[in-house]
KOLDO-187864 format. One line per 2 residues: number of its first residue (from 0); their letters; for each residue x, y, z of C-alpha. Coordinates in steps of 0.25 Angstrom, whole numbers. Layout:
// KOLDO-187864
NUM) a) X,Y,Z | ...
END
This chain:
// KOLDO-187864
0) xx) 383,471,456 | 380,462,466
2) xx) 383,445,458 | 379,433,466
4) xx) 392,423,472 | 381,412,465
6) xx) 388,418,451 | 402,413,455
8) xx) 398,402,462 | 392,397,449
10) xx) 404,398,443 | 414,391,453
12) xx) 404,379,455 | 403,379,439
14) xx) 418,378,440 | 418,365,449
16) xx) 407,359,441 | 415,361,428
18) xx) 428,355,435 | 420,343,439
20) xx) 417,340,425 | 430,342,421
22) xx) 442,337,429 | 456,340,426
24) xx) 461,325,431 | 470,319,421
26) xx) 457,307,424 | 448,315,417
28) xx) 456,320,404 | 467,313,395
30) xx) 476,323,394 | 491,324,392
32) xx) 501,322,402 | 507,334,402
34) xx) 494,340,408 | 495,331,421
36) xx) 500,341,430 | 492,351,427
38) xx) 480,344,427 | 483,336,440
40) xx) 484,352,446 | 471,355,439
42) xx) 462,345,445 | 470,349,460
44) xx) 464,363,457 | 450,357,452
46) xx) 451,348,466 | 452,359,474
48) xx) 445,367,469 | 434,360,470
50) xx) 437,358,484 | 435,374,486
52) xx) 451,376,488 | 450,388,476
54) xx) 464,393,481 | 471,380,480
56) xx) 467,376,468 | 469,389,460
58) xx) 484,386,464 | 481,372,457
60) xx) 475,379,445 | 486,388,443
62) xx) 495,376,445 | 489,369,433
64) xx) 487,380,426 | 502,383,424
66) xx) 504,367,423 | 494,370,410
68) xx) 503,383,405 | 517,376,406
70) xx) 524,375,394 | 524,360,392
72) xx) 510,360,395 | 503,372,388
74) xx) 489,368,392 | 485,382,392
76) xx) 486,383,377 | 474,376,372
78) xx) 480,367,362 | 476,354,368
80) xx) 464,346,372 | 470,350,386
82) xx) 458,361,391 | 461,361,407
84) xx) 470,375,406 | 457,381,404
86) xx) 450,375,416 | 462,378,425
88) xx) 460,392,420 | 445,392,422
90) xx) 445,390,438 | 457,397,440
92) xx) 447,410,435 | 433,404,444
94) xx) 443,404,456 | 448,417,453
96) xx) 436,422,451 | 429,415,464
98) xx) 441,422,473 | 437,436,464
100) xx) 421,435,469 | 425,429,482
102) xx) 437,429,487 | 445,416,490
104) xx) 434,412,499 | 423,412,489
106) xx) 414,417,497 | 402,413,489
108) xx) 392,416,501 | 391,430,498
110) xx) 378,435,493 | 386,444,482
112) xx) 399,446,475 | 405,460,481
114) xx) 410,467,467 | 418,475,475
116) xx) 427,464,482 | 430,455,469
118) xx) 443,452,468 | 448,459,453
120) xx) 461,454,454 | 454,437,456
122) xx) 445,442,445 | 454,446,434
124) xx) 461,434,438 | 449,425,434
126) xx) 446,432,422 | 461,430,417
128) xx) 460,416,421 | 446,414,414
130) xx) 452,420,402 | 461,412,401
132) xx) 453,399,402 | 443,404,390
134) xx) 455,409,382 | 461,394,383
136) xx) 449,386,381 | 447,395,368
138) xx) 460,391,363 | 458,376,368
140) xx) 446,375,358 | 454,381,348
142) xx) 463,369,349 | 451,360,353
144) xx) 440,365,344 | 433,349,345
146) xx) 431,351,360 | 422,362,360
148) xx) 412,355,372 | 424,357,380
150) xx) 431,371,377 | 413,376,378
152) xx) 412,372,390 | 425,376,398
154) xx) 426,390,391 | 413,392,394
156) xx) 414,390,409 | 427,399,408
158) xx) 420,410,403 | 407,409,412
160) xx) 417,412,423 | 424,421,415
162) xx) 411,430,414 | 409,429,427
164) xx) 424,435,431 | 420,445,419
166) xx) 407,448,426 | 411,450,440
168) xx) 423,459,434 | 412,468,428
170) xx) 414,464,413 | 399,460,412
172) xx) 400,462,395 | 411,453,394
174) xx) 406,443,405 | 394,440,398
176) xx) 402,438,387 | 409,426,392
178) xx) 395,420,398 | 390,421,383
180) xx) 404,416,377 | 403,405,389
182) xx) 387,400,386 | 392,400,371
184) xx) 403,390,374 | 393,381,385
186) xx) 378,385,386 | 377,377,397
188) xx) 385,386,406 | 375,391,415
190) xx) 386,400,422 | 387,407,410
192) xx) 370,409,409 | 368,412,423
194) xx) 381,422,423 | 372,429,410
196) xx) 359,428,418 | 365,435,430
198) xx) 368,446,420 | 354,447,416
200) xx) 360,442,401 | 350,430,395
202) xx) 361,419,391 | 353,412,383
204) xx) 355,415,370 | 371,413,374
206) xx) 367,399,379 | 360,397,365
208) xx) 371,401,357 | 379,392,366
210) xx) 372,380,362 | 371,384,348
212) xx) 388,386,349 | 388,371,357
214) xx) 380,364,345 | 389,372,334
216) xx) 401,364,343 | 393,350,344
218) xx) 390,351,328 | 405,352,325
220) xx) 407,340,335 | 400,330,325
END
């Protein structure tokens, strides 16, 4: 089956969107020193790319994500107000999974994805990293539960790109899967409800119960 190159496009422009609103730079959070490196290497990765340089700045990623995974920092555990380990996490998987559709050029001008020439090997390696970004962010609201707007809104970008990878790896069942799961956390993610519409799948009755889950959160809030 033949899927528009518009599919991933949406994803990676969601991508720079999101890290727009959500900057790494120690000027935009209060954090403790201890995660100064890792987020100066962060915002580097962010920087570039944004600039389009995707191969440099998976090099910065993988930089801060094992800045995040030292010992003296364990940022990937989850038990602090510290949530950028899952970000880092995030993009590492939508570049992965742009060089899997694409290649490293991203050739977005194609008029379809060719099943036959994505990349298995990119692929598995942006659905492990995706993983590991929802898995963290579960257990960051488990040690966080007051901040639900937060932990809604980043799983569910994680998991609408998740589906995607799941999608184009031929796990359609479990794909729409983690498009519901991902409406359920933000029914505002309109990846998510294009994603379902492309499948022929209504997702309205996921972004109902998303807002139903939402104001449950809001209530506890007061």
């Amino acid at each position: 089956m033949n899927l528009k190159p518009i599919f991933i496009l949406i994803v990676i422009v969601s991508l720079i969107m999101w890290l727009s609103r959500c900057e790494y730079g120690a000027e935009h959070q209060d954090v403790d020193p201890k995660y100064k490196n890792a987020h100066l290497t962060a915002i580097s990765a962010q920087n570039l790319l944004k600039e389009k340089k995707h191969e440099e700045a998976l090099k910065y990623y993988e930089m801060a994500q094992g800045e995040m995974e030292h010992p003296n920092v364990r940022a990937d555990k989850g038990e602090d107000i510290y949530i950028n380990y899952g970000f880092v996490m995030n993009d590492i998987g939508v570049i992965h999974l742009g060089w899997a559709l694409y290649g490293k050029e991203l050739n977005t001008e194609l008029d379809h994805v060719d099943m036959a020439s994505i990349d298995k090997e990119e692929l598995n390696v942006a659905i492990q990293a995706l993983e590991t970004a929802i898995d963290f962010y579960q257990r960051w609201f488990d040690h966080n539960p007051k901040d639900y707007e937060r932990f809604s809104k980043a799983i569910s970008e994680s998991l609408a790109n998740y589906g995607v990878a799941l999608k184009y790896s031929g796990e359609m069942d479990k794909a729409q899967e983690a498009f519901r799961l991902s409406l359920l956390r933000n029914p505002d993610n309109g990846n998510a409800e294009r994603s379902l519409k492309m499948i022929d799948i209504d997702p309205q009755p996921f972004i109902e119960a998303g807002k139903a889950e939402r104001e449950k959160h809001s209530k506890f809030k007061l």
